[in-house]
C-alpha positions as CSV (number, residue, x, y, z in Angstrom):
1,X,-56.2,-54.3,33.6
2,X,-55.5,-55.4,29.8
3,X,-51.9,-55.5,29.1
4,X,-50.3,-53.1,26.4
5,X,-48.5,-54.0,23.6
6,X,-46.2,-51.5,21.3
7,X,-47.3,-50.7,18.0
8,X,-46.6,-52.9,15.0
9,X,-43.3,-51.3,12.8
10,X,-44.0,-49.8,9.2
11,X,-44.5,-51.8,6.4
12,X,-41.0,-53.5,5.1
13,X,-39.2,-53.0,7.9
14,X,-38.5,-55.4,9.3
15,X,-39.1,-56.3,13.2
16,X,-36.5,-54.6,15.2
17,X,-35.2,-52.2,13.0
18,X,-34.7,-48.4,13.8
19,X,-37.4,-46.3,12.9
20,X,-35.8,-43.2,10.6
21,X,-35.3,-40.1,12.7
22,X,-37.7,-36.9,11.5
23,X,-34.7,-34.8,11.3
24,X,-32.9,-37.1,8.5
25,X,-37.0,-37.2,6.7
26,X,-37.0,-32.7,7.0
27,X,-33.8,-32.9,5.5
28,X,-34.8,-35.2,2.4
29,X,-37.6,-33.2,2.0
30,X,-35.7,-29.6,1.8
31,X,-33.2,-30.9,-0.6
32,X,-36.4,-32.3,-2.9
33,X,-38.2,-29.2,-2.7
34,X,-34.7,-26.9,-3.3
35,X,-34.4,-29.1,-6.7
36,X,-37.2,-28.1,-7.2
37,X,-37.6,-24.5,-6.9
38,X,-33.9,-23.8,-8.6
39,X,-35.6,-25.6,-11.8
40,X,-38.7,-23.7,-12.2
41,X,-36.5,-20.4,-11.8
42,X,-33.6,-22.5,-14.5
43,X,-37.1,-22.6,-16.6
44,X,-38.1,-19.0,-16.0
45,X,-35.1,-17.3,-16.7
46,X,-34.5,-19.8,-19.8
47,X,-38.4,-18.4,-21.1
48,X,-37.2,-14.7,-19.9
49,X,-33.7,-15.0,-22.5
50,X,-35.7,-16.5,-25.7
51,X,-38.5,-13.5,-24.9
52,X,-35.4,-11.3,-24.7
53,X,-33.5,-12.7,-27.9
54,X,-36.8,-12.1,-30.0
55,X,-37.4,-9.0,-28.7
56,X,-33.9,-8.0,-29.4
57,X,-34.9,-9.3,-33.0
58,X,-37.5,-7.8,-33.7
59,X,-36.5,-4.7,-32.9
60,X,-33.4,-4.6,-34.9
61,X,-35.4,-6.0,-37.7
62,X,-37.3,-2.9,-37.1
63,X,-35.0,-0.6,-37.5
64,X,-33.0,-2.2,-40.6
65,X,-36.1,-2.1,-42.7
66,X,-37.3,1.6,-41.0
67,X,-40.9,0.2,-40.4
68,X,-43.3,2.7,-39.3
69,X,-46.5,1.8,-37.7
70,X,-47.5,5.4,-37.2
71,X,-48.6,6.3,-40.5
72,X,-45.2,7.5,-41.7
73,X,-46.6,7.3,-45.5
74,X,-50.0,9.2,-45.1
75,X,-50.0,12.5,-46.5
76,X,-48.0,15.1,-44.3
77,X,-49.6,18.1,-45.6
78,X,-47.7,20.9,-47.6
79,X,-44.1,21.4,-45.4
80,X,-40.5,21.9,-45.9
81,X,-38.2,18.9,-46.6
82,X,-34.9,19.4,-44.4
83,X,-31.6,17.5,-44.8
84,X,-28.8,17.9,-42.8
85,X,-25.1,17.4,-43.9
86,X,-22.6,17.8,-40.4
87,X,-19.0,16.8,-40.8
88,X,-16.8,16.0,-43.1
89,X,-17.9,15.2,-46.7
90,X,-16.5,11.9,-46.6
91,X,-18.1,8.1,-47.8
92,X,-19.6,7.6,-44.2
93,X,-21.8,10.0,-42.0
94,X,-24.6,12.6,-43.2
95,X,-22.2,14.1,-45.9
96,X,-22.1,11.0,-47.5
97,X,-23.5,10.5,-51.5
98,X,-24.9,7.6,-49.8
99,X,-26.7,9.4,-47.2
100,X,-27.5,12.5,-48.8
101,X,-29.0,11.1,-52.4
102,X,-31.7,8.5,-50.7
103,X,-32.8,11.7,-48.8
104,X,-33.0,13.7,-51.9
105,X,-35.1,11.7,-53.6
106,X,-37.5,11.3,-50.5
107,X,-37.8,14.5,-50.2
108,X,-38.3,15.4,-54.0
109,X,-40.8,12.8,-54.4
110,X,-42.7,13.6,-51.5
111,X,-45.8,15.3,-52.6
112,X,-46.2,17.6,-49.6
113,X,-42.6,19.0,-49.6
114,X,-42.8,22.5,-50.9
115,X,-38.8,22.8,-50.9
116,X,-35.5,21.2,-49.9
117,X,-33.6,23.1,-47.2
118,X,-30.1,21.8,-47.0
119,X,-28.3,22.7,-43.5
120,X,-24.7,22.5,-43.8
121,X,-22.7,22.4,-41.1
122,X,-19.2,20.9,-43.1
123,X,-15.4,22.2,-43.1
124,X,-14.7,20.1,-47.0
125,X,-14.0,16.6,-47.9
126,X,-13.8,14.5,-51.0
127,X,-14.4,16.0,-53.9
128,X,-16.3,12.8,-55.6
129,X,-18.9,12.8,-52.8
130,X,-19.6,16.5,-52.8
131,X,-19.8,16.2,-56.7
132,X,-22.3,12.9,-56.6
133,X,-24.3,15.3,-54.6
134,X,-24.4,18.0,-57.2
135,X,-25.2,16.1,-60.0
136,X,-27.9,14.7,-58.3
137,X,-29.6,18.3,-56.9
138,X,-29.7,19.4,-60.4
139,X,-30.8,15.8,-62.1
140,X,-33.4,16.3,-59.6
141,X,-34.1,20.0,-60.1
142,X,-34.9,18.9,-63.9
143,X,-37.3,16.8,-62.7
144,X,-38.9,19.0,-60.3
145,X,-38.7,22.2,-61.4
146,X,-41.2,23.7,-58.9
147,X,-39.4,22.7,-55.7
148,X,-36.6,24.7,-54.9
149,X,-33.6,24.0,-53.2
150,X,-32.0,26.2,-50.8
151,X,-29.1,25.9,-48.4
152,X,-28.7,27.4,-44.7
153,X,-25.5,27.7,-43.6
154,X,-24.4,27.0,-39.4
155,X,-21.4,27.6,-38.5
156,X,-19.2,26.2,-41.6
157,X,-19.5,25.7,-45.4
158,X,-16.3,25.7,-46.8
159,X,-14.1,23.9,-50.0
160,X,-16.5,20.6,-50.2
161,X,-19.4,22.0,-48.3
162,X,-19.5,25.2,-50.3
163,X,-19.1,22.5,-53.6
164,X,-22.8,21.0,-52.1
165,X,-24.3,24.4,-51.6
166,X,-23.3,26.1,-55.0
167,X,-25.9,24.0,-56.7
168,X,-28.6,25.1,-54.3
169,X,-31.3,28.3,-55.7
170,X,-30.1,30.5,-53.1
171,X,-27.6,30.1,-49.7
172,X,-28.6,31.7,-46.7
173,X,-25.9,32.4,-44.0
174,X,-25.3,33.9,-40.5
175,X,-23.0,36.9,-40.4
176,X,-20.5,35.2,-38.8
177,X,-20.2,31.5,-40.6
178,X,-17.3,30.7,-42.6
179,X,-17.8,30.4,-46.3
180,X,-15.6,29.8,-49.0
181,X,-12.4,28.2,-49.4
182,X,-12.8,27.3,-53.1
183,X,-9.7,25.3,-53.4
184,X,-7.9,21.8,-52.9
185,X,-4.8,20.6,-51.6
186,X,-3.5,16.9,-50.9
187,X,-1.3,16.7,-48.2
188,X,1.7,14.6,-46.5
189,X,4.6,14.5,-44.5
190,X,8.2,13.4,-45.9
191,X,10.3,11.3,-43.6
192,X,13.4,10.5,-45.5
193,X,15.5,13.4,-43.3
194,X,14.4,11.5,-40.2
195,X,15.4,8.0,-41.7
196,X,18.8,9.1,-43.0
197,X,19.3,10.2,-39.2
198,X,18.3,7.5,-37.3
199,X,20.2,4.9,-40.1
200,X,16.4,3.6,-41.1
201,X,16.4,2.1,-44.9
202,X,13.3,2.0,-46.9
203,X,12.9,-0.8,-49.2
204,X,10.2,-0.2,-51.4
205,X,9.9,-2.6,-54.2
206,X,7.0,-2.1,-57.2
207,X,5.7,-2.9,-60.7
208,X,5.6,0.3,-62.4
209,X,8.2,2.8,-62.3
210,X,5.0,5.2,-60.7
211,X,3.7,2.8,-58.3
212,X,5.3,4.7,-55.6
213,X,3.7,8.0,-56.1
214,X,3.9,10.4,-53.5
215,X,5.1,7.2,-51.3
216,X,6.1,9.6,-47.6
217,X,9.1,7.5,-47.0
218,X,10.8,8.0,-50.2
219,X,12.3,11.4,-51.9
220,X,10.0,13.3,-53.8
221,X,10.0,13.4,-57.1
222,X,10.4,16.4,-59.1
223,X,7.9,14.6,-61.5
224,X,5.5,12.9,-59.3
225,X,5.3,16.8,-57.9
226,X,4.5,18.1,-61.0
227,X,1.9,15.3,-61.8
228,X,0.7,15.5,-58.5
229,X,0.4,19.9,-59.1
230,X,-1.8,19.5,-62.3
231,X,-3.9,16.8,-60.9
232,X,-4.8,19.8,-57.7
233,X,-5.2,22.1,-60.9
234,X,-7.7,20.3,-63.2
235,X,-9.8,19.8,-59.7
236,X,-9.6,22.8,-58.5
237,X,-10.9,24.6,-62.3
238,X,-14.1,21.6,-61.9
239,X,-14.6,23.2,-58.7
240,X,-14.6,27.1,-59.8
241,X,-16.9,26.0,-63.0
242,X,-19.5,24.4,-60.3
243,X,-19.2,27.6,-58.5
244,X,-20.0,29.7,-61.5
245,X,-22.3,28.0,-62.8
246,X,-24.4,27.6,-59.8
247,X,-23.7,31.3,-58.5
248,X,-24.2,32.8,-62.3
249,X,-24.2,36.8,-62.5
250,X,-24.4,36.8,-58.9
251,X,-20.4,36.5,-58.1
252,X,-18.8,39.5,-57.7
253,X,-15.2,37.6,-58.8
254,X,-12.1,39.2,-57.9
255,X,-8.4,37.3,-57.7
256,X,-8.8,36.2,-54.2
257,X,-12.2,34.3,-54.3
258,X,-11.0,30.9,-55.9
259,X,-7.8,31.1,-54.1
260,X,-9.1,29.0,-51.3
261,X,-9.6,31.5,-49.0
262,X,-12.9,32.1,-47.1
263,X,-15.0,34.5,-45.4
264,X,-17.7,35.4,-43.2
265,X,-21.3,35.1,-43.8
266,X,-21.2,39.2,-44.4
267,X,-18.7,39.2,-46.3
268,X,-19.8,36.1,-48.4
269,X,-22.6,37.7,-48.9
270,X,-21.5,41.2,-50.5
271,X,-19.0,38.8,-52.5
272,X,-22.1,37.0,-54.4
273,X,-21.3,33.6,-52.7
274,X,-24.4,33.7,-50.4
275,X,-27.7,35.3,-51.2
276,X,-28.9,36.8,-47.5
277,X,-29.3,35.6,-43.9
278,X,-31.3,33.4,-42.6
279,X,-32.0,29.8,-40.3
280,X,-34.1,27.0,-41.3
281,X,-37.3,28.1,-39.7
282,X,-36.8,32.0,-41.3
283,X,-36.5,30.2,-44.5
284,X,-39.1,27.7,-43.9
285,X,-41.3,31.0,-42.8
286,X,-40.7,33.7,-44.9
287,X,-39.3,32.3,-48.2
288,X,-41.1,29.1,-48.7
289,X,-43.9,30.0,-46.6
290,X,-44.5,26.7,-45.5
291,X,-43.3,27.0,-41.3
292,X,-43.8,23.2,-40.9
293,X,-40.3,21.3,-41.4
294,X,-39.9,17.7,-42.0
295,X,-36.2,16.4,-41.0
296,X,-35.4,13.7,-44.3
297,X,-31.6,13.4,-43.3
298,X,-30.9,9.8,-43.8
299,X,-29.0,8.6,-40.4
300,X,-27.6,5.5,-38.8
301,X,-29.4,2.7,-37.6
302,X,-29.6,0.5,-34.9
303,X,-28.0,-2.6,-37.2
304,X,-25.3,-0.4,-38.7
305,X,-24.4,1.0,-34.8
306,X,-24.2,-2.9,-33.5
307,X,-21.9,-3.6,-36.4
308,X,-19.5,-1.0,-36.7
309,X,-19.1,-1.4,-32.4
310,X,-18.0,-4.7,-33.0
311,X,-16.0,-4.8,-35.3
312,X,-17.7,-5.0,-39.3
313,X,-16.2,-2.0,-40.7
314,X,-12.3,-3.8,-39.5
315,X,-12.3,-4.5,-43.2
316,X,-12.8,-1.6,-45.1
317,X,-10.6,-0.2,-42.9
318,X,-7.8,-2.5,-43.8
319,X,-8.8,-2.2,-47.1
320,X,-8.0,1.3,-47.0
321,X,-5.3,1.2,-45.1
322,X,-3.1,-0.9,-48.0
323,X,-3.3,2.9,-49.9
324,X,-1.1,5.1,-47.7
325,X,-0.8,7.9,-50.0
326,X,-2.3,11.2,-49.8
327,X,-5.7,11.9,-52.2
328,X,-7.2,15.5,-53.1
329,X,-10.1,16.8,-50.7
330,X,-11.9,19.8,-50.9
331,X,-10.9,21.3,-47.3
């Protein structure tokens, strides 16, 4: 019987020493392969963020420059341009010069669009943006003499949203909107009662003995009032002219209708401020007899959304904010 001798150890290891125990070798080998596996998914999640980021890109890109891949510029076929102006006539939103004059001219230079129908849907605001507008519905009703413009009233059009529609061909209401209020006011509160009581001083210094006009903290003046009073006035009579001339021989005037009262659609309409009833598609139907309607109201985008929700508008907001005073609107 051959004698047995035990196997020879590993190479550099010496004679002797203890051979390394499996469980110790797993062990290695898990902690290699976990390394690993946590930086492939380091790597697919940092490729997932940069897809992310350029999509995020690219699609705000998108929607700052309005790119349309859908044939946005082919011929749309004869239709009905609509723009809408909801909310206050203010320098932000749809009632905005900004917003409503870019849609204007889209929709007068369009070939296809037969007519403009502006809905209004607009309780007043400042009197420069609703007079921007105008001028620039009948700049552009020069230019275009064969597309009218008419305006469709939904539930409001008063003081600066009546201002807008004046200039339009013919105003079409329901019998129960509100229309009117040809009139402007500035408004305020006075505080100086209040201080005196509660021992508050107000130390107001300026240069220039009006700087402080209409300042709510400070008694008014007899002749800041009065200043103030013909300022309302010499609006208020650029309003009524706007009125007239847009309404013509179709105003039935009496002493109440520039007195900033308003109405209802009925009523407006016996009264020569609207022309009949009607919604866009009736309109769109039976008076420009072109039923397809084409929506060319300017809105917000994606870039001006981001912005504003984080902050971008903190400044013109400050801005406005150093001018505490009360200023004329059409409301």
């Amino acid at each position: 019987m051959s004698e047995q001798f035990p196997p020879p150890p590993p190479p550099n290891v010496p004679p002797g020493a203890p051979e390394m125990k499996n469980w110790e070798r797993e062990t290695l080998e898990k902690l290699v392969f976990a390394t690993v596996k946590e930086n492939r998914a380091a790597r697919r999640w940092s490729i997932f963020f940069r897809f992310l980021y350029l999509f995020i890109a690219f699609f705000a890109l998108w929607a700052y420059f309005d790119f349309d891949f859908s044939g946005a510029d082919a011929e749309l076929g004869r239709h009905t341009a609509l723009i809408e102006i909801d909310g206050e006539i203010a320098d932000e939103g749809t009632g905005s010069a900004d917003s409503v004059i870019p849609s204007l001219n889209k929709a007068f230079l369009d070939r296809g669009s037969a007519a403009i129908i502006l809905r209004i849907n607009s309780p007043g605001g400042s009197p420069v943006q609703a007079g921007e507008i105008v001028d620039e519905i009948n700049r552009l009703k020069k230019g275009y003499p064969d597309k009218p413009v008419y305006v469709v009233v939904d539930e409001i059009c008063a003081s600066g949203g009546y201002y807008i529609a004046s200039a339009a061909d013919k105003i079409y209401v329901n019998k129960a909107s509100i229309v009117g209020s040809v009139g402007v006011l500035m408004d305020g509160f006075g505080f100086t009662g209040l201080m005196d009581k509660l021992g508050i001083e107000r130390r107001l210094l300026t240069a220039g003995q009006n700087k402080g006009f209409m300042d709510p903290f400070s008694p008014q003046s007899a002749k800041h009032k009065e200043y103030a009073q013909e300022m309302l006035n010499e609006i208020h009579q650029q309003f009524i002219d706007v009125v007239r001339k847009g309404r013509g021989k179709r105003l039935h005037e009496t002493p109440e209708m520039f007195s900033g009262l308003f109405w209802t659609g009925a009523r407006a309409v016996q009264m020569g401020l609207a022309d009949g009833f009607g919604t866009v598609d009736s309109v769109a139907r039976d008076v420009v007899k072109a039923e397809d309607v084409v929506d060319y109201t300017q809105r917000e985008g994606l870039p001006e959304r981001v912005l504003k929700k984080f902050g971008a508008s903190v400044g013109a907001g400050a801005v406005k904010s150093l001018y505490h005073g009360p200023h004329p609107t059409l409301r």
